[in-house]
C-alpha positions in Angstrom: 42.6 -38.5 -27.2 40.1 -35.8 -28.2 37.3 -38.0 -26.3 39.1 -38.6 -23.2 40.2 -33.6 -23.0 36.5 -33.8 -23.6 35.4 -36.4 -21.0 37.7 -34.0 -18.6 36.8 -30.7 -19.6 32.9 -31.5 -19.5 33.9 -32.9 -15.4 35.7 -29.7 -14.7 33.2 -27.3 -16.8 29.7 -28.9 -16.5 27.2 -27.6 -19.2 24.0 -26.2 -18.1 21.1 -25.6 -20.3 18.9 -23.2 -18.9 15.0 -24.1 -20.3 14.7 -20.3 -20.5 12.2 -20.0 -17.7 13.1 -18.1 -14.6 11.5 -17.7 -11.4 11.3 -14.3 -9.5 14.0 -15.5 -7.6 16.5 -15.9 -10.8 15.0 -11.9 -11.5 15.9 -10.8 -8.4 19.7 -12.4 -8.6 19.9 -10.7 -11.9 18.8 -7.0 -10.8 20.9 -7.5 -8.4 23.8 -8.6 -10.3 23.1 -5.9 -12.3 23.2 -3.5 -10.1 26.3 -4.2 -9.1 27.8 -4.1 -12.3 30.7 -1.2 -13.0 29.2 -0.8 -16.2 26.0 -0.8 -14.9 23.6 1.4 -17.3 20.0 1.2 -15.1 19.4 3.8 -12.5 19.5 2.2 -9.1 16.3 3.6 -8.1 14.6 1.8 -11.3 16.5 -1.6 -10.5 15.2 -1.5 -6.8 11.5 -0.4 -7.9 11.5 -3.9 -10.1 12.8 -5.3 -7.3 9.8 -4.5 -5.3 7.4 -5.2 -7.6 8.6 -9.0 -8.2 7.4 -9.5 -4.7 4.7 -7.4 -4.2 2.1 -10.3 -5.4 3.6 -12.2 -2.4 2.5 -10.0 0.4 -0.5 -9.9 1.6 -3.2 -6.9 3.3 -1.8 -7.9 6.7 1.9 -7.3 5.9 0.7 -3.2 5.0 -2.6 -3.0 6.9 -3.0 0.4 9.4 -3.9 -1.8 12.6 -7.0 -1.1 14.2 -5.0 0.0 17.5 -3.6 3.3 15.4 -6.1 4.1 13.2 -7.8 7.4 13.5 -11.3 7.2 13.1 -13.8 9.8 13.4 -17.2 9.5 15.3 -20.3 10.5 12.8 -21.7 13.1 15.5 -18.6 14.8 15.6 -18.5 18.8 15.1 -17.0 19.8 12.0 -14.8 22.7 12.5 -10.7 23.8 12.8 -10.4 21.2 16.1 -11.6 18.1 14.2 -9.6 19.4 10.8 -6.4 19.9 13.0 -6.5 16.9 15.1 -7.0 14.7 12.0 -4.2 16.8 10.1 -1.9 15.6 12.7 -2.6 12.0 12.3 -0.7 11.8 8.8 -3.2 10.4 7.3 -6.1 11.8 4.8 -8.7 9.3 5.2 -10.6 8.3 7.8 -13.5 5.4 9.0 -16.5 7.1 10.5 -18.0 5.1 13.4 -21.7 5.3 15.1 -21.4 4.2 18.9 -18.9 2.0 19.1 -15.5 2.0 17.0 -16.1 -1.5 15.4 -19.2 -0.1 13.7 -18.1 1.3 10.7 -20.6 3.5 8.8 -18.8 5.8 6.6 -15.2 7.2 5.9 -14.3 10.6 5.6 -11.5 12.5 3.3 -9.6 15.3 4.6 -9.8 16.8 1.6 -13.8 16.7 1.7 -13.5 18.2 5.4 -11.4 21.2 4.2 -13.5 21.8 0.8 -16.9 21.7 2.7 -18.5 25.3 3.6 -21.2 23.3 5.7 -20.9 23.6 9.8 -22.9 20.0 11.5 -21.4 16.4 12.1 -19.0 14.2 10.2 -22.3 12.4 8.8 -23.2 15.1 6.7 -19.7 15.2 4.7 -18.8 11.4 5.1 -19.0 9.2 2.2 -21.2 6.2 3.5 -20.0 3.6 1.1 -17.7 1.4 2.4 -16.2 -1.7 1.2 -14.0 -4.4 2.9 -11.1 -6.4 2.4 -9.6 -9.8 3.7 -6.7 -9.4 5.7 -5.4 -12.6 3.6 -5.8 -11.1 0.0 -2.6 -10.3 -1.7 -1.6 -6.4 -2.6 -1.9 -7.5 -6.2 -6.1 -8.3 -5.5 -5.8 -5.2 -3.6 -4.6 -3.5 -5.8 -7.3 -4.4 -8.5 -10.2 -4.1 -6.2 -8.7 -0.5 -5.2 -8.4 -0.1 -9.3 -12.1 -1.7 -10.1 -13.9 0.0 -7.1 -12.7 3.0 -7.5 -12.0 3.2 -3.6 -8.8 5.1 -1.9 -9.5 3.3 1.5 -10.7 0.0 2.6 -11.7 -1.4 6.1 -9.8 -4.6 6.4 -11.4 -7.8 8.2 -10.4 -11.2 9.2 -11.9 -14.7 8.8 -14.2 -13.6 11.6 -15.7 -10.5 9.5 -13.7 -8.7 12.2 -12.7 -5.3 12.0 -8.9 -5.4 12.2 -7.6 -2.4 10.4 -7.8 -0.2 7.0 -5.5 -0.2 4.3 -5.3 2.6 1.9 -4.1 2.7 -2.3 -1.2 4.5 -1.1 0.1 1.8 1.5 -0.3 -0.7 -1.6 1.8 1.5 -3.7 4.3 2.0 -1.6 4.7 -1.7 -0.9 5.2 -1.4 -5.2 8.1 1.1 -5.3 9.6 0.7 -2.1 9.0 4.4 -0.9 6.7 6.4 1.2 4.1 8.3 -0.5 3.7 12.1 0.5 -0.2 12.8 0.7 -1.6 15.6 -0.9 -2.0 17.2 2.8 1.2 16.4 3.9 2.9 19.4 2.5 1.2 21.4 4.9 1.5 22.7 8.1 -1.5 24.0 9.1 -4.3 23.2 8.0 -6.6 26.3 8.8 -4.3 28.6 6.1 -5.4 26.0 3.4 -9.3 26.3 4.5 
């Protein structure tokens, strides 16, 4: 009798033995889960930033990239003055490639913040930095994210399997792929730019 109740409870109540690996998937179920839980005792925000950062190593540069379209870039012989530092203010962004001649010939890249700082009138090219380093549009954010880390470099020109310039991508737009949020820049803050110079 006791074989045949456990014959049917075993049909109606199958055991699973979980081997005690999980896949990201199985995480993600369980923040979520979690998060809907009455009892729940882990902020939201800290729940969704895991969240994101499970599948950040899945995307790749393309999925954040700044395409080349809407990218502001600066020509190396332009005047450095309140024009140049307004007009790039109003962009949104606080880096910038520097081109000679054409706009696929990358030379340099520029930071706001070196723009502002600098008591020097002349061209972009004597305030650009004129290292630049490159990235494959394939690379995954986590790659990115250590090159960014290892390189010490805030933006990177991105290219495709034809060493094609297609875009930039920036530590910031890697980071916010990692929490989920938008980053405000350290210029962002501010209006106009000519009362912080």
């Amino acid at each position: 009798v006791f074989e045949q109740v456990s014959r049917a409870v075993r049909k109606l109540l199958p055991v699973r033995v979980h081997s005690g690996l999980y896949e990201k998937e199985d995480l993600a179920a369980l923040l979520e889960q979690q998060k809907n839980q009455p009892d729940n005792r882990i902020a939201h925000g800290e729940i969704d930033l895991l969240s994101h950062a499970l599948t950040f190593g899945d995307k790749t540069v393309s999925d954040a990239l700044v395409p080349k379209r809407v990218v502001k870039s600066v020509a190396a012989t332009d005047a450095v003055g309140p024009v140049l530092m307004n007009e790039l203010h109003a962009s949104g962004h606080s880096r910038f490639p520097v081109y000679e001649v054409k706009k696929d010939n990358i030379v340099g890249v520029l930071y706001l913040h070196d723009l502002v700082a600098t008591k020097k009138s002349g061209t972009v090219s004597n305030i650009m930095r004129r290292k630049v380093t490159y990235v494959h549009e394939d690379f995954t954010l986590y790659q990115t994210l250590q090159a960014f880390i290892k390189t010490k470099q805030h933006l990177f020109i991105v290219v495709n399997s034809f060493e094609e310039y297609v875009g930039i991508i920036t530590i910031e737009d890697v980071l916010e792929r990692v929490i989920g949020k938008l980053i405000v820049d350290e210029f962002d803050r501010y209006e106009d730019l000519r009362a912080v110079a």
